[in-house]
N, C-alpha and C positions, 0 to 999 in steps of 0.2 A: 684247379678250375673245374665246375660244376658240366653238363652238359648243357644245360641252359644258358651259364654264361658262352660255352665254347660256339656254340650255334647263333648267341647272338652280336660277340665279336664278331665270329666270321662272314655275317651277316653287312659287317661297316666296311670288313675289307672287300666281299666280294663286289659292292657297289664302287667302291671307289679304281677299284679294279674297270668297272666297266666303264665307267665316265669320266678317266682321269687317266688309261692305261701309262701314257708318256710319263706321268709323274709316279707309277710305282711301280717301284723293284722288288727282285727277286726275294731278297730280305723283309720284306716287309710282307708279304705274301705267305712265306712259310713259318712265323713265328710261335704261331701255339701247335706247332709238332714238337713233338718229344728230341726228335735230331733234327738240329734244326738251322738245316743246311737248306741247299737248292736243287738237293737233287730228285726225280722222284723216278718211278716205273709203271712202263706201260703195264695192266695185269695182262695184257695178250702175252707176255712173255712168259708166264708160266700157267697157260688156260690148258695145259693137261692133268696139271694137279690142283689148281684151284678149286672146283668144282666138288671133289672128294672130300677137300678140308678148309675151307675158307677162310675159316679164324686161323688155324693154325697158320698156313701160309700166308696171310698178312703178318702174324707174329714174326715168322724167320724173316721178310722183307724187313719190318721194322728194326729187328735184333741186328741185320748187315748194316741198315745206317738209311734207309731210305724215308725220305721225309714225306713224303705224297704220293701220290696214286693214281693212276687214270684206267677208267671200263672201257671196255669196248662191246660192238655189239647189243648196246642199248635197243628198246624196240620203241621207247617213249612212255613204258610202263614200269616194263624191270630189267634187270642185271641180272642172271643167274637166277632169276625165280624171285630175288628182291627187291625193294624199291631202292632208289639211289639213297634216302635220308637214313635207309638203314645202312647199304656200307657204308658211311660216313660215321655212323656210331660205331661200328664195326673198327672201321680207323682210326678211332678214336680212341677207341680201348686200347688202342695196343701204341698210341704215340703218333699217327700217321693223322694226315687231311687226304680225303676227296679233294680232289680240285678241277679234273672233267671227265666226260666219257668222250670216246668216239661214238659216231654214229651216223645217221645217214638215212636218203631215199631215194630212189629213183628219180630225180624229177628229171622230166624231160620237157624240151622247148614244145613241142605240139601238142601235147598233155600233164598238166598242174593244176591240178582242182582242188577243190577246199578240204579235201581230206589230206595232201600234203601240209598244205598250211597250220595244218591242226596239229600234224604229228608234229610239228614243230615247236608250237605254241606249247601245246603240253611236254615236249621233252626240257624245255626252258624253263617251264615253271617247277619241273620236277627237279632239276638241277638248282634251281634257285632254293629249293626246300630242303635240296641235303646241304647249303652251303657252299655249293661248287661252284667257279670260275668259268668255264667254257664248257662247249659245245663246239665238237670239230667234225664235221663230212672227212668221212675218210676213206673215199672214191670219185671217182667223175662219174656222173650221169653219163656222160655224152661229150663223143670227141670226133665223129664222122666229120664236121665242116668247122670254118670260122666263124660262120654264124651261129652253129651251134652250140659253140663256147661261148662265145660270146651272150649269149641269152641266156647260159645257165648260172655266169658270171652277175647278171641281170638277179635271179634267182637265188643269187648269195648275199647280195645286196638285202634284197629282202628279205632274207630269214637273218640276217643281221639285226635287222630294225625289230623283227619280230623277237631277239634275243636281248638286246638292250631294253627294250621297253621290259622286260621281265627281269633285271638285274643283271643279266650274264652275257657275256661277250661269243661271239661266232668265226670260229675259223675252220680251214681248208687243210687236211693233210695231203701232200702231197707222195708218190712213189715213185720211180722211175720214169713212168710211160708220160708224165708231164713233160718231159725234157726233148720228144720227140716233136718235130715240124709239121704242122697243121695247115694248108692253104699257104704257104710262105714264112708261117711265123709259130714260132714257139708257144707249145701250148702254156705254158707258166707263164711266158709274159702277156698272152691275152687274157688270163686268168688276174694277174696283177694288175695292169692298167684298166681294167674295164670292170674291179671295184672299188669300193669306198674305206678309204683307210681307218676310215670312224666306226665302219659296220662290222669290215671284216680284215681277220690279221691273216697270217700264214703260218701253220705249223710243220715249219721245215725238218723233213727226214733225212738227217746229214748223210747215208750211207744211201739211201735210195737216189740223193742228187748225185753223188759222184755214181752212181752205177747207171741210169741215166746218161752220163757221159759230159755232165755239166762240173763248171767250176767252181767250188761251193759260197767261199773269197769275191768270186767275181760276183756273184749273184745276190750276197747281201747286200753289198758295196752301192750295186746296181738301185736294189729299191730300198734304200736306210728306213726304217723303223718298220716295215711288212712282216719279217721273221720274229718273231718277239717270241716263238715259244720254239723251240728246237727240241727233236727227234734224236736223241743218240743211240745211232745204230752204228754199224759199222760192214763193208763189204773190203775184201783187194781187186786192185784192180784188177780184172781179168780173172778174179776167182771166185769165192764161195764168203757168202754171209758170217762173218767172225764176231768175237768178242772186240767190245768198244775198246779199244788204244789198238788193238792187234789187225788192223787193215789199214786201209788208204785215207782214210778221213784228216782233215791237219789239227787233230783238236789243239794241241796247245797254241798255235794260232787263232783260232776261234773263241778257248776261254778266253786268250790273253784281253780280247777285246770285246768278252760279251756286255759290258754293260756301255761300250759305246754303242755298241748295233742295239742295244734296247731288251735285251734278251730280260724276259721274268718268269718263261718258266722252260727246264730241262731234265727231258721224262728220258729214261733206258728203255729203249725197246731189242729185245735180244731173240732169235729166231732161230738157235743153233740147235744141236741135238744135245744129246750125251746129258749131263747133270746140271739141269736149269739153276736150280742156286746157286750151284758151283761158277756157274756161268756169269750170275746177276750178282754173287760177288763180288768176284775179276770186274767185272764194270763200275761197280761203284768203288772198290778199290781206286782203278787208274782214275776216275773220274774227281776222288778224293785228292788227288795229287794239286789238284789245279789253287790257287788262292781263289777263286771269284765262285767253287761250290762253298767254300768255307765246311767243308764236310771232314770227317776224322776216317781215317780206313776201320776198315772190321780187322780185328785181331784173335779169334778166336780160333 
């Protein structure tokens, strides 16, 4: 496949991704990667050596078995100094899809002015040009009051509308400090109930909810089809940031059922020290185990 056809397949998938998410699956999403599983990784997981070699470190990502990719740190212009439609060719050489970046702005409820809106507009349309599926905030503005959750819940709604009208869908990474009590109530659940399931999904950080203190079972259960994109990290309880299968997380509970909860996409985010590939191996390794990544281990 040509890069003109690959950009303008994934041009039918990214739409129907955003205006049909309930009717497509993980598989259907990942098809023209070279491995062509469900698994993918955040690039924050290894943003100490990316930078130095870019191509090269997407190749050893792709050569362990990882089928997609997500940026972070986007600004609305570039990634590392380049545009999104370039890592995307970049992924492409080597087998992999683009599918989102993190990224994010301050908005705050007593100031949003039309240069928020902007950076949005354009970070939508720039992800719509590499091909990519989402756009995920991957902070809270603002958690002083209820109300002021609430209002920036308000303000996810509308950079929703401002992401679908552009092709690409909008969601909310969450961390730990979600799971603390705000005026009475849980910040995640005023974040869930006070948006729009059409605007905006949830891209649950499985190791951040259990650290957090939250039950992770309980919480999709709680809002069925909100999680659709899962975070696989991993913490122990009461200890230090590990390699995904190696903490508290229940993943084979969670694969077992990821296409009843709706799940279409499952990025590795890993944050530990010592030798990052070594590390982002071991993860898509244990993660290969599951039937529902359909993914092969790395044997090398």
């Amino acid at each position: 496949m040509n890069r003109r056809e690959f950009i303008g397949k994934s041009a039918l998938i990214a739409a129907a991704c955003c205006y049909g998410a309930e009717k497509v699956s993980a598989d259907t999403l990942f098809v023209q990667a070279k491995n062509k599983n469900k698994i993918g990784i955040q690039l924050y997981s290894i943003r100490n050596e990316l930078p130095k070699d870019p191509q090269g470190c997407l190749k050893k990502l792709a050569d362990i078995g990882y089928a997609h990719a997500e940026a972070y740190g986007y600004d609305s212009k570039t990634f590392l100094g380049k545009r999104l439609k370039e890592w995307a060719v970049m992924m492409q050489d080597v087998g992999m899809k683009l599918t989102s970046t993190h990224c994010g702005t301050g908005l705050l409820p007593a100031d949003v002015n039309t240069k928020e809106w902007d950076y949005w507009r354009n970070s939508a349309t720039e992800m719509k040009e590499a091909d990519g599926l989402f756009l995920a905030q991957s902070f809270l503005p603002s958690d002083k009051s209820l109300d002021e959750i609430k209002r920036v819940a308000e303000q996810f709604n509308k950079i929703g509308l401002i992401c679908k009208s552009a092709g690409v869908r909008f969601g909310y990474h969450n961390h730990y400090t979600e799971f603390k009590t705000v005026d009475g109530e849980v910040v995640m659940d005023t974040l869930v109930k006070n948006t729009d399931p059409k605007l905006v999904f949830f891209q649950m950080d499985l190791g951040h909810v259990l650290k957090g203190g939250a039950d992770i079972l309980a919480y999709i259960n709680k809002y069925p089809g909100r999680f659709i994109a899962w975070h696989a990290s991993d913490f122990k309880i009461g200890g230090a940031y590990t390699e995904v299968g190696q903490g508290s997380v229940p993943y084979p509970e969670l694969l077992k059922n990821a296409d009843r909860h709706g799940v279409i996409d499952l990025t590795v985010e890993q944050e530990t020290g010592g030798d990052i590939f070594a590390s982002c191996k071991n993860d898509f390794n244990y993660l290969a185990q599951f039937q529902w990544t359909k993914a092969k281990k790395y044997v090398k």
